[in-house]
N, C-alpha and C positions, 0 to 999 in steps of 0.2 A: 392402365394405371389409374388409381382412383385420385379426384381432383382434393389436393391438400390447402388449408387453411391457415396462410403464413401471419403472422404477427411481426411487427418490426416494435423491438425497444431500444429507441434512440431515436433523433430526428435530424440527424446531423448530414455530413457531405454522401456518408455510405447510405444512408437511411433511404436518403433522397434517388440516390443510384439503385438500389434496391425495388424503389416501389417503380421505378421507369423500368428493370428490366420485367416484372412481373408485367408490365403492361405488355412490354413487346412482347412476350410470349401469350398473349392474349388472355391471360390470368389480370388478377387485381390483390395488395396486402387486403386481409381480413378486416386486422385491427392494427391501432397505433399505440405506444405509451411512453411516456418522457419522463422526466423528473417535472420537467415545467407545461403544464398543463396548457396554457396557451398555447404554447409552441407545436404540440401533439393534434391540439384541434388547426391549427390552422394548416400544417403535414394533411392531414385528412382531410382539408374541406379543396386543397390544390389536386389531390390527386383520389380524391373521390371513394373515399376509404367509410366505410359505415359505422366502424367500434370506435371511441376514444375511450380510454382508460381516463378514472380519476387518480390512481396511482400507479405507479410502473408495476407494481407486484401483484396486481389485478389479472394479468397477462393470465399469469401463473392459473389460477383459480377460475378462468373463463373453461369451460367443457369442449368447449367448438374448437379453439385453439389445438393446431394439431404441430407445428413448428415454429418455433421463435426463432427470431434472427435478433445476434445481444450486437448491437452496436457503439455501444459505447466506451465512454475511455476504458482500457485494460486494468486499473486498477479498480476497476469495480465489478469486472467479468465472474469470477468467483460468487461476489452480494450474491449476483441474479443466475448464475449457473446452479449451483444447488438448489434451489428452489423450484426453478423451472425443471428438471431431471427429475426433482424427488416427485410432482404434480403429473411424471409422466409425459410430455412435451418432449419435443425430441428439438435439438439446440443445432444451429450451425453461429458461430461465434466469432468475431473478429478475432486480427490477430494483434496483437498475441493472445494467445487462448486464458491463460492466466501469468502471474507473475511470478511461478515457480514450479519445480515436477512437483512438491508437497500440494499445493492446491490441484493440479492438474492429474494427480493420482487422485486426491478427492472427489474430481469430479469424475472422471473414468469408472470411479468403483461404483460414484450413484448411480451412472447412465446404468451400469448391467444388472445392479441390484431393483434396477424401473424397469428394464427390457426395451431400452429408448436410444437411439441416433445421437453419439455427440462429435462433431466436429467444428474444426476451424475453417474459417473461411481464407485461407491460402491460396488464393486467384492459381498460381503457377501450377499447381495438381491438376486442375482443370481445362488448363488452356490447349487444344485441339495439338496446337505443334510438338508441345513435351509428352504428348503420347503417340505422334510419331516418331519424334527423337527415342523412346524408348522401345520400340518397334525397329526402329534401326538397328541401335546398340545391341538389342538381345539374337539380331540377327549377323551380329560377330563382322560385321565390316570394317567397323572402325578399329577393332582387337580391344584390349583391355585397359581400361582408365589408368591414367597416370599422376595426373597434375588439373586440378582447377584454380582457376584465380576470380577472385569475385571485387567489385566496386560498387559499392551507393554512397554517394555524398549528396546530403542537402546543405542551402544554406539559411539557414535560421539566423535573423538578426537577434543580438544578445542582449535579449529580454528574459530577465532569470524571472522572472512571474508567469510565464507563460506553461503550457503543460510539456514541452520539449526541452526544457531544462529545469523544473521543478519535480526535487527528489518526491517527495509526498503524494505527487501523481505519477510514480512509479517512469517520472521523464527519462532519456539517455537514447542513445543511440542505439543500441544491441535494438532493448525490444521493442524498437520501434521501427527501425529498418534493418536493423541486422537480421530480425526473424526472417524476414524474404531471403537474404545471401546463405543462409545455413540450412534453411527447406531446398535452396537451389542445392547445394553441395549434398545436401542427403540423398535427393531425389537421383542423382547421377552414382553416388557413392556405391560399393556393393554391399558395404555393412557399416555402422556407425562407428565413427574417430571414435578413440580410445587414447590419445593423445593430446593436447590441448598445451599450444604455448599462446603467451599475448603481450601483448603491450596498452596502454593505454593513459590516457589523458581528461582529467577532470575540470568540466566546467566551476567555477568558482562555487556553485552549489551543492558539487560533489558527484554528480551523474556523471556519464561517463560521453564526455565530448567528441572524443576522437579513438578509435582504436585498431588495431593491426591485431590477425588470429591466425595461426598457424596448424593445423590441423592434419593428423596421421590416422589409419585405418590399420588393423592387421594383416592388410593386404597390400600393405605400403603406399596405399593412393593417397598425395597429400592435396592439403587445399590452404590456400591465404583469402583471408577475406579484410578489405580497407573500408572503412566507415567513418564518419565527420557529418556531424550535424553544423558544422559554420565553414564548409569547406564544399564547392560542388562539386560534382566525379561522375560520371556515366554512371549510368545503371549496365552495368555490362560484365558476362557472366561467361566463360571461357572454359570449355572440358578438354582436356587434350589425351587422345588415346593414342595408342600405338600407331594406326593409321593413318590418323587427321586429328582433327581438332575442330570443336563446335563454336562458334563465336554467337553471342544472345546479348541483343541491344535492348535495355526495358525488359529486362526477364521475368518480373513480377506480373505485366500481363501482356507478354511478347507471342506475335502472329509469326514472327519470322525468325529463323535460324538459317547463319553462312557454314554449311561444311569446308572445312580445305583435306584434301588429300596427301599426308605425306609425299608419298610419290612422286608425283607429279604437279603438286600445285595446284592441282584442278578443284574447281570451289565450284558446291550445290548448294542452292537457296531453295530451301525449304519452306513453303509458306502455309500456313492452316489456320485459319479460326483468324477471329478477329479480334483486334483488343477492345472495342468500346462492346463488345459482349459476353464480357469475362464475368461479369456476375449472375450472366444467362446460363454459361457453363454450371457453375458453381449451384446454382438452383436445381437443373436437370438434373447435376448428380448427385444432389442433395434428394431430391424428390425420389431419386429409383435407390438410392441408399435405403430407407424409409422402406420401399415398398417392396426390396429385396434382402433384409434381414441386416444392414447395414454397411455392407461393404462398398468399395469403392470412395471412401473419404478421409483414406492416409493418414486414421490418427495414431498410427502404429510411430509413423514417419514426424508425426505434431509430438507425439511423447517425446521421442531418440530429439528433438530440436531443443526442447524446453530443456533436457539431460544436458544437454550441451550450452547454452544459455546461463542453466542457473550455476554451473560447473564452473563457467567465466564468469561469472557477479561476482563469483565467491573468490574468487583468484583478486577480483578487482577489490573486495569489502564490499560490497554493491549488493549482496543477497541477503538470504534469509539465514538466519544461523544453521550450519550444517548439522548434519545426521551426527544421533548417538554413537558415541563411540570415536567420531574423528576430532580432526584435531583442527584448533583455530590460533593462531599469532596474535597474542593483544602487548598491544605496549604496557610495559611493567608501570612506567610513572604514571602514565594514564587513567590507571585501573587505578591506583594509590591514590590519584587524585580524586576520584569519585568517591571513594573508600572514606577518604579524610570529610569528605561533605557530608557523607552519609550520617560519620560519627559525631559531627558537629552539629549538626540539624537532632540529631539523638538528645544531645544533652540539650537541646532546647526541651525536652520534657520533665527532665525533674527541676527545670530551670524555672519552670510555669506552676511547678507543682510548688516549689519554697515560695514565688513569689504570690502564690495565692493564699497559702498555708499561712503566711505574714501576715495577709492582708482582711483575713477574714478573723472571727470572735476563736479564741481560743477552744471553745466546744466544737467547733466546726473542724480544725485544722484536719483530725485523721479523715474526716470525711474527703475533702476535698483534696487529699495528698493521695487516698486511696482509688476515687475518681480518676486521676490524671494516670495512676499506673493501670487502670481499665483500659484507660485509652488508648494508654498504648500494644496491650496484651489483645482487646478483643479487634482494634485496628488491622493488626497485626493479620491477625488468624483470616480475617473477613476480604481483609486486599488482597491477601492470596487466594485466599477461595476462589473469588468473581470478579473484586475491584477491578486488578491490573485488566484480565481481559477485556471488561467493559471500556476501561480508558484507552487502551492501546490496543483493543482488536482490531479486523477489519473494517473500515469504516462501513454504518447503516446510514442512509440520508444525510448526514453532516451531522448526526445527533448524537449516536454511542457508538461503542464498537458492539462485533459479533462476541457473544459470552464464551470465554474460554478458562475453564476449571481449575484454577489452580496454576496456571499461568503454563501449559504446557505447549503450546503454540503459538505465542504472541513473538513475533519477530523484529522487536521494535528499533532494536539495537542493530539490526545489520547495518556491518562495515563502521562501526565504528570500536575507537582503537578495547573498549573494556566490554568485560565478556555479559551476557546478559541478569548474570544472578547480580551483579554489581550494581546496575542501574535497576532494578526490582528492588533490592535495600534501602534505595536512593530513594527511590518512589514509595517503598512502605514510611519511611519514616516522615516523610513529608504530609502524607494522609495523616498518622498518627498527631504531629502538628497543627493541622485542620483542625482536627477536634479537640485538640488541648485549647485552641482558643477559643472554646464553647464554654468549655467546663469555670471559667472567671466570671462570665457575663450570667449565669446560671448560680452562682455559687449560693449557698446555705439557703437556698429555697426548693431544692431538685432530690424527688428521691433516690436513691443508689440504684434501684432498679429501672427507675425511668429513666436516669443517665445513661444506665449503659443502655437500653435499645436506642437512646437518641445515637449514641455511636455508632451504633452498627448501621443506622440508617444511613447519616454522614458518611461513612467509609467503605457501605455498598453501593449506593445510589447517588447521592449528592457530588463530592467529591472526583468520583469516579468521569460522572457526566459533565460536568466543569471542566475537566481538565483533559479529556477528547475534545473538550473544543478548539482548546487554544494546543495544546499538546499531541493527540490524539489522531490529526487529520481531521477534524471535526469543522463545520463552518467558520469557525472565528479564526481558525487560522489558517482556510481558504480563503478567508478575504484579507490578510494579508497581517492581524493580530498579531502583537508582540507581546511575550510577559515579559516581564524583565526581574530574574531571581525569586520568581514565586510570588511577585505580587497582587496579579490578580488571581491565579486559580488557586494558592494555598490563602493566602491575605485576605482576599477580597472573599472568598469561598468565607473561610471560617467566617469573618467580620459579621455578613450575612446573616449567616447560621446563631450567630449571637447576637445579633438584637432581633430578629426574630423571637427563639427562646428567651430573651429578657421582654420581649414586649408579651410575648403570651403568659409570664408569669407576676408581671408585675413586681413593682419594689418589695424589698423585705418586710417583714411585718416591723412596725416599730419605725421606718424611716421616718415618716412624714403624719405631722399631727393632725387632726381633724379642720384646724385651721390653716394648712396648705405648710407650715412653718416645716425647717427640716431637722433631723435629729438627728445626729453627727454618730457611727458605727466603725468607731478606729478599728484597726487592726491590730490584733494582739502583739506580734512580736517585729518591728522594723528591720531589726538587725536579720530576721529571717528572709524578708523579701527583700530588703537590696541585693547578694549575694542572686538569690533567683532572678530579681531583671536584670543584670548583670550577664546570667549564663544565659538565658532566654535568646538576650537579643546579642550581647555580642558574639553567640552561636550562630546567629541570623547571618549576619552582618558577614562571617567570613564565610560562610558555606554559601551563600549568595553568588560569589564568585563560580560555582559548580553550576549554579544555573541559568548563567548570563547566556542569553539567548546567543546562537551560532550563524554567522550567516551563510555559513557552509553548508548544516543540516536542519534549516527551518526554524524552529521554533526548542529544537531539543539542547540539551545545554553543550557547551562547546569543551573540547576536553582541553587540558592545560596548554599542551603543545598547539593546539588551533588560535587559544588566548596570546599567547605570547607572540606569535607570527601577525596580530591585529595591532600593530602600533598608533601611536595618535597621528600618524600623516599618512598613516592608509590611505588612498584615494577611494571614493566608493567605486560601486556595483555603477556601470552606466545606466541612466535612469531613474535609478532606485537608491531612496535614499540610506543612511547607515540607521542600524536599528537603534542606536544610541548615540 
């Protein structure tokens, strides 16, 4: 078998475990790449690694690279899986593999359409004992599966900033350790549940704290699985067939299994492989995957998990908006309350249009009344096209999202109570506001056609990228950023964008005389702009309430029902102070 050329991207606890098992097998990682550049070189100078990358997507674009190994958090698995597949690279991927079967079909399709190796790194596939337990089972001793019972509890102190209860980092318990209890139940099952009941429990940020899963096959073998991220629980994983029954302590990377024998009572320990070389496993049959056309790396078994995963988000509101054609539960006030924001924030543009129209020389007014309904027509066309994607795609580095056309994929709204065209209105009309406070600071000195590309600029690129930061997943609200009703990404955004264009234009002709003195430019009709700041801002004012930051879901606005359950002796978040 020909010697392969691993790359590690991440430098984290698996990183680290990765480059030591490559040792023991008397190999070495190729190359290293992080997000943080230090932290990659000094990975590589510990364990004597030759490549540092200057960017993690360098990986990609290296020739010599023949497998990457993605270790990093899961909600960035996807970023770096298409890219690496489409370069040809063949990927073994923490788990969870992605955060949905929509991305994990994505990536599926690129592996075959490259002719490339894609798997998850699921320790249990590979561990020496569960391919003797399956060597057993098919040899009919035990008879035929009945009942599994599965347990992982960790205990996480309740710190909602951390990435095991922050929604935004795709935190919860499912795919975080439920992935292990639901490959275990696959792996034993004869064909995948078709049934799915649940229960479950939300940490104060909305992830999913605690949960009970109840699980049926058309073969009638069921399974429960009990999960808690602030609760501890064995790792212990229980098949009971006709015969006996398998008991598995640490089944994620377990050396030993107790049979018991109906019968008689009589219990066989089964022991094989070891668990501090479970990522040895997982290399070998990554490596002979690779060199024997890709089999042997269960991602038939990582699809049927994620099926069943994204099946329970969606039960929980916890996923990605579901497939065409099905049906989703939104609360009626809820969506009306967004609805009523949308329309309120609306008429803040002809609110801006009278109070300009007022405020400038009467030769001007159709100008500038004609402007502001640009704004909001070419806004309009332009945030659906690219904007929303860019602000609400998948996050790229903390800086934009991945561009999505027309807004056919951006999942920004799961689980929450209104459907997603509802908060997309939301969000058009609030761009369209961004630039209506451009078109004041600009006014009777800007031609009509350089205004409108200044728009489009504003409402494809400016706009868009501002408000993934704070909004979006983007840095500024990884570090922990609060807007509060659109003050900085709509407010602060436009404000920008308008004295900019007033400083690159200059005052009107005529303001100010050759001796600095200034020369007074009333506004034609008063009675026309009061009436406009009037609707402007007390449109502001109430639709604000729609986007009072949530301490439920980050940084996105909270729906009515969430608002009203926040009373003023709320206690806070432990630790963490209240965003207001």
């Amino acid at each position: 078998m020909p010697a392969y050329r691993w790359a590690t991207l991440g430098c984290g606890v698996i990183g680290h475990e990765l480059a030591q098992a490559m040792q023991a097998l008397g190999g070495n990682l190729y190359s290293v790449g992080n997000r943080t550049h230090e932290k990659a070189r000094a990975f590589a100078e510990k364990y004597g690694i030759s490549k540092v990358y200057d960017r993690p997507e360098d990986i990609f674009a290296d020739p010599d690279v023949d497998i990457v190994y993605i270790s990093t958090p899961h909600n960035t698995h996807i970023r770096y899986l298409l890219p690496a597949l489409s370069a040809g690279k063949h990927v073994l991927c923490e788990k969870s593999i992605t955060l949905n079967s929509r991305e994990l079909d994505q990536a599926r399709r690129c592996a075959r359409e490259h002719g490339v190796v894609l798997a998850e790194a699921m320790t249990l596939y590979h561990m020496p004992v569960y391919k003797q337990l399956a060597e057993l089972i098919r040899s009919g001793a035990l008879g035929p599966l009945r009942f599994i019972q599965m347990n992982f509890g960790s205990y996480k102190d309740y710190d909602m900033t951390n990435r095991f209860f922050n929604r935004s980092l795709a935190g919860g318990a499912l795919l975080d350790i439920g992935v292990y209890a639901l490959s275990f139940v696959r792996y034993f099952m004869s064909c995948q549940p078709d049934q799915i009941a649940s229960q479950v429990r939300l940490a104060p940020t909305g992830v999913d704290e605690q949960a009970g899963i109840l699980l049926q096959n058309r073969e009638g073998e069921m399974a429960t699985i009990s999960l808690s991220l602030h609760a501890k629980q064995p790792k212990r994983g229980m098949a009971a067939f006709d015969k006996g029954y398998i008991e598995i302590y640490d089944y994620p990377r377990a050396d030993t299994a107790t049979i018991t024998y109906t019968a008689d009572g009589r219990q066989q320990v089964l022991q094989a492989g070891s668990q501090a070389k479970a990522l040895q496993y997982e290399i070998v049959d990554m490596e002979n995957a690779v060199a024997h056309g890709g089999q042997g790396m269960y991602l038939d078994y990582t699809k049927e998990v994620m099926d069943l995963m994204t099946a329970i988000r969606q039960q929980w509101g916890l996923t990605d908006r579901k497939k065409r054609g099905s049906t989703m539960s939104y609360s009626a006030i809820d969506t009306l309350w967004i609805l009523m924001a949308a329309v309120l924030v609306f008429f803040m543009q002809p609110g801006f249009a009278m109070l300009e129209a007022g405020l400038t020389r009467a030769k001007n007014a159709g100008n500038i009344v004609m402007k502001n309904f640009m704004d909001f027509a070419l806004a309009t066309l332009v945030f659906w096209l690219a904007g929303f994607g860019l602000m609400f795609g998948h996050d790229l580095s903390g800086l934009i999202g991945v561009p999505d056309f027309f807004a056919q994929q951006v999942d920004f709204t799961a689980g929450t109570p209104y459907p997603d065209l509802a908060f997309l209105l939301f969000q058009t009309v609030l761009c369209a506001v961004t630039t209506a406070i451009v078109s004041g600071a600009m006014a009777e000195r800007t031609k009509f056609s350089s205004y409108c590309l200044v728009t489009i600029i504003i409402s494809l690129i400016i706009y868009p990228v501002a408000g993934h930061w704070v909004w979006g997943g983007g840095w500024l609200g990884a570090l922990g950023f609060h807007d509060f009703a659109g003050a900085s990404v709509v407010s602060l955004t436009g404000g920008i964008c308008a004295l900019t264009g007033a400083k690159a234009l200059g005052p009107r002709i005529g303001k100010y005389n050759q001796d600095g003195s200034v020369n007074a430019i009333p506004g034609h009709s008063l009675p026309r702009g009061l009436p406009g700041a009037c609707s402007s801002y007390g449109s502001a004012g109430s639709a604000s309430m729609a986007a009072r930051p949530c301490p439920y879901r980050g940084n996105r606005p909270c729906s009515r029902r969430q608002l009203s359950s926040l009373s003023p002796i709320s206690q806070p978040l432990p630790g963490r102070r209240q965003p207001w």
